[in-house]
C-alpha positions in Angstrom: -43.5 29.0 -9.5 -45.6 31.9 -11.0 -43.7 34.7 -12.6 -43.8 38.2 -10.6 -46.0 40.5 -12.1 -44.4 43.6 -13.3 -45.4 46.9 -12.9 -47.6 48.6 -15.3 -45.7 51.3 -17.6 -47.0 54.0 -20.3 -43.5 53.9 -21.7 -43.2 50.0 -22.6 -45.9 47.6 -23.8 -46.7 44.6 -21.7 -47.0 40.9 -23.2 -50.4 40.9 -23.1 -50.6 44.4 -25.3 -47.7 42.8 -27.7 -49.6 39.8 -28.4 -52.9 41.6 -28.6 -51.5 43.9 -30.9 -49.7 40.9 -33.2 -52.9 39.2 -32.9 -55.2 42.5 -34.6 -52.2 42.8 -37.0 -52.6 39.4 -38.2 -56.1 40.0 -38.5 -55.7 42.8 -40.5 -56.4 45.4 -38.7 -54.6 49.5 -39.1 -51.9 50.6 -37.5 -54.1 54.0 -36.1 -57.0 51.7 -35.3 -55.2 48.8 -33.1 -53.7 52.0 -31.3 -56.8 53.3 -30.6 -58.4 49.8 -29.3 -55.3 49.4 -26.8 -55.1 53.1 -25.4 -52.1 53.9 -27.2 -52.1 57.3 -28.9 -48.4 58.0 -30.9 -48.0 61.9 -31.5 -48.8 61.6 -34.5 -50.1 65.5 -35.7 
């Protein structure tokens, strides 16, 4: 049985963006530049 889908939230991260974002880490890649290639912008000044 497939797992319900769950709604999409700008508070929490999905899965998919955790593991995307663990995957860029390994890679290598900066903190400022994996939030910028997921859409997520911290308020940061």
């Amino acid at each position: 049985m497939p797992l319900p889908v769950a709604e999409v939230s700008g508070r929490y991260l999905s899965l998919e963006e955790r593991l995307r974002i663990a995957d860029l880490h390994l890679g290598g890649t900066g903190v400022r530049a994996i939030a910028a290639l997921v859409g997520r912008f911290g308020l940061l000044p």
